[in-house]
N, CA, C and O atoms as a printed pandas DataFrame, in Angstrom:
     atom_number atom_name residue_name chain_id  residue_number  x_coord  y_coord  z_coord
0              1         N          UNK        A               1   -2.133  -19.041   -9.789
1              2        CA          UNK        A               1   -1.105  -18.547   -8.907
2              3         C          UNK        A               1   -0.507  -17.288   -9.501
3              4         O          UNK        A               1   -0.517  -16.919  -10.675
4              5         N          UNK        A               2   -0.024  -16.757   -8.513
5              6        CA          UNK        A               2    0.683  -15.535   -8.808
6              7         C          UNK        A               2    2.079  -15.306   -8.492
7              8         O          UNK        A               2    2.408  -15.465   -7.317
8              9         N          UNK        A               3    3.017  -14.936   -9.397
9             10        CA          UNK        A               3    4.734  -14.799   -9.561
10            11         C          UNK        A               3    5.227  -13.859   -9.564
11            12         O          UNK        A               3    4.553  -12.847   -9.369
12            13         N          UNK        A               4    6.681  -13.764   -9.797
13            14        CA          UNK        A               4    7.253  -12.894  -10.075
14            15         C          UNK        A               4    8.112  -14.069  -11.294
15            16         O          UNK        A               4    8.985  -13.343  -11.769
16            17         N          UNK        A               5    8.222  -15.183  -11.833
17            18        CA          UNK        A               5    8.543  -16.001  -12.614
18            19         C          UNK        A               5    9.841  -16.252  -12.085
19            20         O          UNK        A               5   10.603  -15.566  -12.766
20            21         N          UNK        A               6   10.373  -16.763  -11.384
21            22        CA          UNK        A               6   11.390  -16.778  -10.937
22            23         C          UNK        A               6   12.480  -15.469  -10.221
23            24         O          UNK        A               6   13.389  -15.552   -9.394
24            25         N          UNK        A               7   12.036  -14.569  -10.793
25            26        CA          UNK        A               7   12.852  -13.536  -10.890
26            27         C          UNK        A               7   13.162  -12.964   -9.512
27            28         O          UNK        A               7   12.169  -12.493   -8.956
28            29         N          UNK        A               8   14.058  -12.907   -8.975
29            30        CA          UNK        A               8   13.825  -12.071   -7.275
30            31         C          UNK        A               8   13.823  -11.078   -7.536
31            32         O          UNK        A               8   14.648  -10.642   -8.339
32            33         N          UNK        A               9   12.919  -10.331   -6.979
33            34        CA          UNK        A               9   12.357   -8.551   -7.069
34            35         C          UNK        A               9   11.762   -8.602   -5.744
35            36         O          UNK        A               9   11.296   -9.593   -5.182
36            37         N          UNK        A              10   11.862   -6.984   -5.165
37            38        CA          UNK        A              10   11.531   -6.544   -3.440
38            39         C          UNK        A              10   10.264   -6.676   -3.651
39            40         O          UNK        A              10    9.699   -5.836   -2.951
40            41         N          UNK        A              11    9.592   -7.219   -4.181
41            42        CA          UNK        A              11    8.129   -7.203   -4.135
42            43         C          UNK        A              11    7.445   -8.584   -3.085
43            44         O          UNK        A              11    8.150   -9.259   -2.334
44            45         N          UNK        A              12    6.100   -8.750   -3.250
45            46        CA          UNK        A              12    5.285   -9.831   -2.533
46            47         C          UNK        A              12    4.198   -9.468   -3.526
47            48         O          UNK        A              12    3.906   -8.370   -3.999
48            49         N          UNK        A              13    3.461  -11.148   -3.798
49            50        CA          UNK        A              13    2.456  -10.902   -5.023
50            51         C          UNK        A              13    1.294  -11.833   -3.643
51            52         O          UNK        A              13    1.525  -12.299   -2.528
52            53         N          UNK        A              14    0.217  -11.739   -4.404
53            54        CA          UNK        A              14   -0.896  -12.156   -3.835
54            55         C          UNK        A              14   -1.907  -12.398   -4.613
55            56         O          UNK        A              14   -1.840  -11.877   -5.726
56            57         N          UNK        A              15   -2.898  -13.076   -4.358
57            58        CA          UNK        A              15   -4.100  -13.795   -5.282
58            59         C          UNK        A              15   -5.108  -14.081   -4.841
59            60         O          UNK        A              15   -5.174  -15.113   -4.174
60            61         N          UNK        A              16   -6.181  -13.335   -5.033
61            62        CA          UNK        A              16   -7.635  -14.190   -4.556
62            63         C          UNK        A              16   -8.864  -13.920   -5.324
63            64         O          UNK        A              16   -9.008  -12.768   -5.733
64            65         N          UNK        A              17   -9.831  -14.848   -5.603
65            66        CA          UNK        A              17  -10.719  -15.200   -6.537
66            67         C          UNK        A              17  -11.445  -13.827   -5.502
67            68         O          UNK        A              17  -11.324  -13.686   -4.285
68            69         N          UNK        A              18  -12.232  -12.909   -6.524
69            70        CA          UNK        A              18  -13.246  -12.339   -6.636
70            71         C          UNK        A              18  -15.063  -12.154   -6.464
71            72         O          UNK        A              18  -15.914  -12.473   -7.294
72            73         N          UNK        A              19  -15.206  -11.716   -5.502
73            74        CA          UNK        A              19  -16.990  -11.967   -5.750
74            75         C          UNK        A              19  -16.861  -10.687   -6.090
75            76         O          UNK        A              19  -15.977   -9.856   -5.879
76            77         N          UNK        A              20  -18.287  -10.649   -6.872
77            78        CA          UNK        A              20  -18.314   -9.296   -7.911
78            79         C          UNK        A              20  -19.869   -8.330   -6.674
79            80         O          UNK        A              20  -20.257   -7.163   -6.615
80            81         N          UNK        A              21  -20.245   -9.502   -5.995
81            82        CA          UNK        A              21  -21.278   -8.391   -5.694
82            83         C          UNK        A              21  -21.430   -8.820   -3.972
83            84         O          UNK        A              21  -22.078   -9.838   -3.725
84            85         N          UNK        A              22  -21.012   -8.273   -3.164
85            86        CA          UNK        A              22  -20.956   -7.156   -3.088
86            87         C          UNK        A              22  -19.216   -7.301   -3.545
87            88         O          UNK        A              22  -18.993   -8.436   -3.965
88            89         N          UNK        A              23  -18.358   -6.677   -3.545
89            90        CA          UNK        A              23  -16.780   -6.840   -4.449
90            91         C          UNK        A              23  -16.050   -7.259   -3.289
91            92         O          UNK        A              23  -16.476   -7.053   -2.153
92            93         N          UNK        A              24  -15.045   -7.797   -3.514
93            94        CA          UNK        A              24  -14.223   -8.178   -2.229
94            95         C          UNK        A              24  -13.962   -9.459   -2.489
95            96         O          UNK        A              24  -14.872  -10.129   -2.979
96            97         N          UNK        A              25  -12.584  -10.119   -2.202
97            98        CA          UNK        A              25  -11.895  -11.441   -1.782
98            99         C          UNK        A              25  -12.877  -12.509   -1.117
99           100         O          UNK        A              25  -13.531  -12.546   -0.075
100          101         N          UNK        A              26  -12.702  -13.259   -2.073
101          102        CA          UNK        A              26  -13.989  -14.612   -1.319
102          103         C          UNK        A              26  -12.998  -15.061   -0.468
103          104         O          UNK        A              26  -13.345  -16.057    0.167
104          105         N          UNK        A              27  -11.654  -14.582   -0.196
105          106        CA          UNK        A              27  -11.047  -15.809    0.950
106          107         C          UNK        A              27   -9.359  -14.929    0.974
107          108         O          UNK        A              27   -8.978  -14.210    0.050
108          109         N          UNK        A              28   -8.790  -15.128    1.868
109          110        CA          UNK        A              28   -7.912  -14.056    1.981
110          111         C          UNK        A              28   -6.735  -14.406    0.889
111          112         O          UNK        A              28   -6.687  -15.423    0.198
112          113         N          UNK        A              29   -5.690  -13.197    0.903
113          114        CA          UNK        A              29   -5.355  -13.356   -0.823
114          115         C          UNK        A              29   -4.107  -13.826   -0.199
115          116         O          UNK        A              29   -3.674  -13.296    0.824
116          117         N          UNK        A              30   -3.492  -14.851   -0.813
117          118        CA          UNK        A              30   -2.115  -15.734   -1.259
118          119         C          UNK        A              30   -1.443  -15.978   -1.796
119          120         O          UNK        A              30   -1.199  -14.904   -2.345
120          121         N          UNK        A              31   -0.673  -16.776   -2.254
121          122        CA          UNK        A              31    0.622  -16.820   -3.105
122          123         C          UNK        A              31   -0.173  -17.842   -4.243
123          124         O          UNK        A              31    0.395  -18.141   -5.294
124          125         N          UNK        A              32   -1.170  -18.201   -4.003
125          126        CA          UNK        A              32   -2.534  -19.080   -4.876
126          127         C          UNK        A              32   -3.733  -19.040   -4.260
127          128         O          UNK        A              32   -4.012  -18.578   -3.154
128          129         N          UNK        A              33   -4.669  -19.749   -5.357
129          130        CA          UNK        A              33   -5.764  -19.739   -4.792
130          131         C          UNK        A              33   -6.306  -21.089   -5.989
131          132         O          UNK        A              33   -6.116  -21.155   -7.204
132          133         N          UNK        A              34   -7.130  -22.184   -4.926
133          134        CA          UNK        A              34   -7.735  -23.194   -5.444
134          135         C          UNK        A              34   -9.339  -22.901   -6.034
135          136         O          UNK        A              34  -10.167  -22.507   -5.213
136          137         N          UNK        A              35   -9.712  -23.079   -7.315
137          138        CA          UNK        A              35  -10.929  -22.742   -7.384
138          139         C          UNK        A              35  -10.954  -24.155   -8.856
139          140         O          UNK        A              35  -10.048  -24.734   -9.454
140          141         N          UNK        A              36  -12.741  -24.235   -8.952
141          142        CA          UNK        A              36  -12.802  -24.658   -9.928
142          143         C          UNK        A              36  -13.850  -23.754  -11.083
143          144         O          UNK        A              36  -14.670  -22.941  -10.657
144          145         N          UNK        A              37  -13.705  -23.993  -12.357
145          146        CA          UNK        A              37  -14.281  -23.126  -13.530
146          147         C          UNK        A              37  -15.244  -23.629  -14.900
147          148         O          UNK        A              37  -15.060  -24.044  -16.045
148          149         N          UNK        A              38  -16.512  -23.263  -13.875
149          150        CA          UNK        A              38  -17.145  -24.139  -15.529
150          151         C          UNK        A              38  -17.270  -23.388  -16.347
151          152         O          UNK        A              38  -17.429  -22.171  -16.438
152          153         N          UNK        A              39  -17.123  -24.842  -17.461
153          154        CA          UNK        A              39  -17.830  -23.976  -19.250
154          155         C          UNK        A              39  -18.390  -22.813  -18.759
155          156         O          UNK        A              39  -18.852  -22.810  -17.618
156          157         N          UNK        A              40  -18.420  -21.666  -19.565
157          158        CA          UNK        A              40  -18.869  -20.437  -19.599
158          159         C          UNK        A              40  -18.967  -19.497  -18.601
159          160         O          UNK        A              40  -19.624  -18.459  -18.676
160          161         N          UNK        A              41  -18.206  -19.926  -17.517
161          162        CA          UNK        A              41  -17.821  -19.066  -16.294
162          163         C          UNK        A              41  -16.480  -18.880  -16.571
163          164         O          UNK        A              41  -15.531  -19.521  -17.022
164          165         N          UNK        A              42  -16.964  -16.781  -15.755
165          166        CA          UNK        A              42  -15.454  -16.347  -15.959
166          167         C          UNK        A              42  -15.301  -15.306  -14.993
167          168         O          UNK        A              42  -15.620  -14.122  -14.883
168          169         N          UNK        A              43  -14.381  -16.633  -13.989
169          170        CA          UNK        A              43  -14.437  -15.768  -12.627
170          171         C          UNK        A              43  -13.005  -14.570  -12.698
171          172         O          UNK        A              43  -12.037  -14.615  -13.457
172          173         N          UNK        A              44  -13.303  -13.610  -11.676
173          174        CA          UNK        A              44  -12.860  -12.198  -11.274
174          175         C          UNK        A              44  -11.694  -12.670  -10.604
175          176         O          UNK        A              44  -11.891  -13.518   -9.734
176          177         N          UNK        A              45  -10.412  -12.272  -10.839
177          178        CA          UNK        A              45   -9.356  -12.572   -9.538
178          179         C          UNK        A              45   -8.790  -10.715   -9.328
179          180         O          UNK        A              45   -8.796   -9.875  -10.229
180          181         N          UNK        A              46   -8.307  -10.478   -7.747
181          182        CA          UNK        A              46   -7.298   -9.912   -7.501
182          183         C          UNK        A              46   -6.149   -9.968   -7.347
183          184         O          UNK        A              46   -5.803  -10.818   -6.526
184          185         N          UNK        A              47   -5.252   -9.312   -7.876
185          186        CA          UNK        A              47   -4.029   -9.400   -8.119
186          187         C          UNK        A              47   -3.013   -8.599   -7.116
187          188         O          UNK        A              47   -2.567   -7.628   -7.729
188          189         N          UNK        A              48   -2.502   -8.671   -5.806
189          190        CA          UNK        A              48   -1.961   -7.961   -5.038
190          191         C          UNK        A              48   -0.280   -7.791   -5.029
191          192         O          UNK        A              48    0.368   -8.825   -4.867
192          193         N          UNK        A              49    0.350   -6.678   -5.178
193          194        CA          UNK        A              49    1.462   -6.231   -5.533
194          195         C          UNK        A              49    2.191   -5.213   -4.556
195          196         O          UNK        A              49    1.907   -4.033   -4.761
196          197         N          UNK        A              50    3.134   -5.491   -3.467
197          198        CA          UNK        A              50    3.358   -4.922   -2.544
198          199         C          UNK        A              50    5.109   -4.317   -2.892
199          200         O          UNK        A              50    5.988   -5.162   -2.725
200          201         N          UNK        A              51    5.315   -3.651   -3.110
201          202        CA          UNK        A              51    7.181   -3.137   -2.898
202          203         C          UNK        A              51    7.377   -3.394   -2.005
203          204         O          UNK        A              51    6.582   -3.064   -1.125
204          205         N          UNK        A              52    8.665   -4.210   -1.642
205          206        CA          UNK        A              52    9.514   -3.041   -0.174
206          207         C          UNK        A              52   11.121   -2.532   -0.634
207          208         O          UNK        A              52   12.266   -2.420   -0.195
208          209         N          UNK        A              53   10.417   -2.353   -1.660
209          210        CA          UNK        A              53   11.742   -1.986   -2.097
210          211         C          UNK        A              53   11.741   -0.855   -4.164
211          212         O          UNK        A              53   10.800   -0.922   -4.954
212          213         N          UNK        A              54   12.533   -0.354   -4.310
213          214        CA          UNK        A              54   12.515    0.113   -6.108
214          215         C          UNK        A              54   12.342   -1.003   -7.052
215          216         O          UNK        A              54   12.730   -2.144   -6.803
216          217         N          UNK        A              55   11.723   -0.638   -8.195
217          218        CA          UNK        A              55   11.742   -1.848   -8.903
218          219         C          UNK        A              55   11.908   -1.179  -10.487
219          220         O          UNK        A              55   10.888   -0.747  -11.024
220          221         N          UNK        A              56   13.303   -1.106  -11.256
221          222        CA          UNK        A              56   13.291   -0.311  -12.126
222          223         C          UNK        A              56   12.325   -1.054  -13.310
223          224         O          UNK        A              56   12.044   -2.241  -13.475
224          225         N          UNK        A              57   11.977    0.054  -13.990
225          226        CA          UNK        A              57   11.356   -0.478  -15.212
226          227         C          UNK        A              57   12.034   -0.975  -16.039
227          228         O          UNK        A              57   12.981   -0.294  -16.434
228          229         N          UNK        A              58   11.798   -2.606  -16.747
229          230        CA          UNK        A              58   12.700   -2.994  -17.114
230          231         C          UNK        A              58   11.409   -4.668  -17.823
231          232         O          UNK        A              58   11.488   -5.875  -17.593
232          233         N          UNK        A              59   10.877   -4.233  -18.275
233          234        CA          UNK        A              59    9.418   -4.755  -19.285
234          235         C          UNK        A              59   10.114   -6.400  -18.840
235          236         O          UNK        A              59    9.617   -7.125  -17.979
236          237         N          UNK        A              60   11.238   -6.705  -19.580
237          238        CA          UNK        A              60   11.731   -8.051  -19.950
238          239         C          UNK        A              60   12.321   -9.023  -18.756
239          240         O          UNK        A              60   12.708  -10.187  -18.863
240          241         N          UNK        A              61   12.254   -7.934  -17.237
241          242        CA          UNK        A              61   12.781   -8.754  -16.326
242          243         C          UNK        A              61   12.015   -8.728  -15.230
243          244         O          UNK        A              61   11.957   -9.710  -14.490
244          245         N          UNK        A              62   11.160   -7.315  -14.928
245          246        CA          UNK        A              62   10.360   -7.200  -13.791
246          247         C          UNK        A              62    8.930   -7.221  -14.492
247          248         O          UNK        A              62    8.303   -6.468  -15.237
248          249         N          UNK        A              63    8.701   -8.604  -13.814
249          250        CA          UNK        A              63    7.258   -8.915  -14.505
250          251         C          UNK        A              63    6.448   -9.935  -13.330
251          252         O          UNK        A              63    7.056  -10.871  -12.809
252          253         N          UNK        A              64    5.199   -9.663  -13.038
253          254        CA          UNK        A              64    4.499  -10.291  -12.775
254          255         C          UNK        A              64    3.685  -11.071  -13.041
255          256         O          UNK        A              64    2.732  -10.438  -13.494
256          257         N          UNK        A              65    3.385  -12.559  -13.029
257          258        CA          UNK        A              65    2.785  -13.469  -14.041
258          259         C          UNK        A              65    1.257  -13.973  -13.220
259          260         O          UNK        A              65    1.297  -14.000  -11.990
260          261         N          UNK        A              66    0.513  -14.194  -13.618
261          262        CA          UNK        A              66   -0.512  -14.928  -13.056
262          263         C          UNK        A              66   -0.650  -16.648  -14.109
263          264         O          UNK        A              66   -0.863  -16.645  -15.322
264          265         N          UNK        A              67   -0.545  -17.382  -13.631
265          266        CA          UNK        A              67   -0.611  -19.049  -14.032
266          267         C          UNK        A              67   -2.046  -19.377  -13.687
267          268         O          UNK        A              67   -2.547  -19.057  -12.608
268          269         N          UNK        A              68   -2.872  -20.208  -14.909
269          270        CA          UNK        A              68   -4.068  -20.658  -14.190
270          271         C          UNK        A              68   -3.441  -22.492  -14.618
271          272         O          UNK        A              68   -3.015  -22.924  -15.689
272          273         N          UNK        A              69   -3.591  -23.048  -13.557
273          274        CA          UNK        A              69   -2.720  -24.554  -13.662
274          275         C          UNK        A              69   -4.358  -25.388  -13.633
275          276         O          UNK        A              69   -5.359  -24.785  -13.243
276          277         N          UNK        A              70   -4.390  -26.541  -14.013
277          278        CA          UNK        A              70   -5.378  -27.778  -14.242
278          279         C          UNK        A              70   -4.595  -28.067  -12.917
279          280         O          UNK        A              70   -3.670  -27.473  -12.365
280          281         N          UNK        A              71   -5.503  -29.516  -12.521
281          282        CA          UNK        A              71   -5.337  -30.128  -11.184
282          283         C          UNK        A              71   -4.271  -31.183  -11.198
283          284         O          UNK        A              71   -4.030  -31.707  -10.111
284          285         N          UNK        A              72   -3.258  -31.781  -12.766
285          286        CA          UNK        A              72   -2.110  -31.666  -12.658
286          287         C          UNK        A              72   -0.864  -31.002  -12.847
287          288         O          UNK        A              72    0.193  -31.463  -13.277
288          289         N          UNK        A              73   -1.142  -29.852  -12.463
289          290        CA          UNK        A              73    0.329  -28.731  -12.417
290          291         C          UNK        A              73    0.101  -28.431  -13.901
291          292         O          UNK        A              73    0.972  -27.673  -14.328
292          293         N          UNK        A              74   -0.403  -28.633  -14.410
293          294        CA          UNK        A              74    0.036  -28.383  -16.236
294          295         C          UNK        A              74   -0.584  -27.043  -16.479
295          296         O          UNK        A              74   -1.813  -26.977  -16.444
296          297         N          UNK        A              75    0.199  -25.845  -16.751
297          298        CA          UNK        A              75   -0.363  -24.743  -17.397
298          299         C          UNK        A              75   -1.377  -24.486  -18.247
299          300         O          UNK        A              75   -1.295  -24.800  -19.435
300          301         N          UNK        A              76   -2.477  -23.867  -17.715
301          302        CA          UNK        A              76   -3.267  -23.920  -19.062
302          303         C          UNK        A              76   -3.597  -22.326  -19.853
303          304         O          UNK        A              76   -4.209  -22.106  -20.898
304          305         N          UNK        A              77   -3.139  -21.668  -19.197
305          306        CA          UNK        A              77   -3.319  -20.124  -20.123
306          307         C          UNK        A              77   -2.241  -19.551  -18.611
307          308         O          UNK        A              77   -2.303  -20.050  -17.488
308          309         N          UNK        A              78   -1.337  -18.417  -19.039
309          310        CA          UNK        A              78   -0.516  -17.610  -18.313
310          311         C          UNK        A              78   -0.704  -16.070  -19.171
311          312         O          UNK        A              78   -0.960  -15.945  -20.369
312          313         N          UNK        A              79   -0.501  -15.032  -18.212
313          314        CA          UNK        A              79   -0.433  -13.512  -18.398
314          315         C          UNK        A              79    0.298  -13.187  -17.575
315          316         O          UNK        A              79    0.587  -13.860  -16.586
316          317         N          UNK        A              80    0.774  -11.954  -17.888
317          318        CA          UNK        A              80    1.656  -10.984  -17.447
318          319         C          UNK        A              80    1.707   -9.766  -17.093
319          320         O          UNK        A              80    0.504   -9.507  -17.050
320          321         N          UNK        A              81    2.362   -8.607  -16.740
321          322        CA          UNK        A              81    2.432   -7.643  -16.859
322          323         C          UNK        A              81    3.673   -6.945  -16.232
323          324         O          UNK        A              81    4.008   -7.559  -15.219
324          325         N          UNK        A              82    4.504   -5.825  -16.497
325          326        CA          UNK        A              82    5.269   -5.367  -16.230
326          327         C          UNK        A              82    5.654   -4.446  -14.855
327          328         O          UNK        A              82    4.979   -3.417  -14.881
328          329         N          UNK        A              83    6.435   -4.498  -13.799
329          330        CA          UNK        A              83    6.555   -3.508  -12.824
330          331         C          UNK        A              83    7.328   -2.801  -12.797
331          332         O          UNK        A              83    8.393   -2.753  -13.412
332          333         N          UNK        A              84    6.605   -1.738  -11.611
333          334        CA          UNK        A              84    7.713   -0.412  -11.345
334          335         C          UNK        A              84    7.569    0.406  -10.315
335          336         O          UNK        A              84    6.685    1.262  -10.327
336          337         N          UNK        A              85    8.098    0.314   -9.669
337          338        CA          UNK        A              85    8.034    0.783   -7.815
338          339         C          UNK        A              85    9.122    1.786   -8.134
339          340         O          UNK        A              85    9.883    1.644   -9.091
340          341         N          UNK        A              86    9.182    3.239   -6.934
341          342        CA          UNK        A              86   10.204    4.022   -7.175
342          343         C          UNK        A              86   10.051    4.078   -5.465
343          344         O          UNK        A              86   10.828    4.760   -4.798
């Protein structure tokens, strides 16, 4: 899944698993996306990030997270990255 971690920011995030060939969204992009991942597969996601609004730079508060959760809610690896809309 994809966040903003609680944080309210003018943004909208979006998520959808990747086919690499030909490239493009295996399924339209959401606020999640259900997939499963075997040993030694390492699937492609898009990450969609919309303003409607400024978003000052500000590393420690405007952040976007992606969560990859097991099939009981339990976190199993999370990333991040920082925004900035003008």
């Amino acid at each position: 899944m994809a966040d903003t971690g609680g944080v309210s920011l003018p943004v909208s995030v979006s998520i959808c698993r990747m086919n690499q060939t030909p490239w493009g969204c295996l399924g339209p992009p959401g606020p999640s996306v259900t997939t499963q991942i075997g040993t030694g597969e390492a699937p492609t996601f898009g990450i969609f990030v919309i303003a409607a609004g400024p978003v000052a730079f500000n590393p420690t508060v405007s952040r976007v997270f992606v969560r990859f959760l097991d099939t009981n809610g339990v976190t199993r690896a999370l990333t991040g990255v920082a925004l900035r809309a003008q």
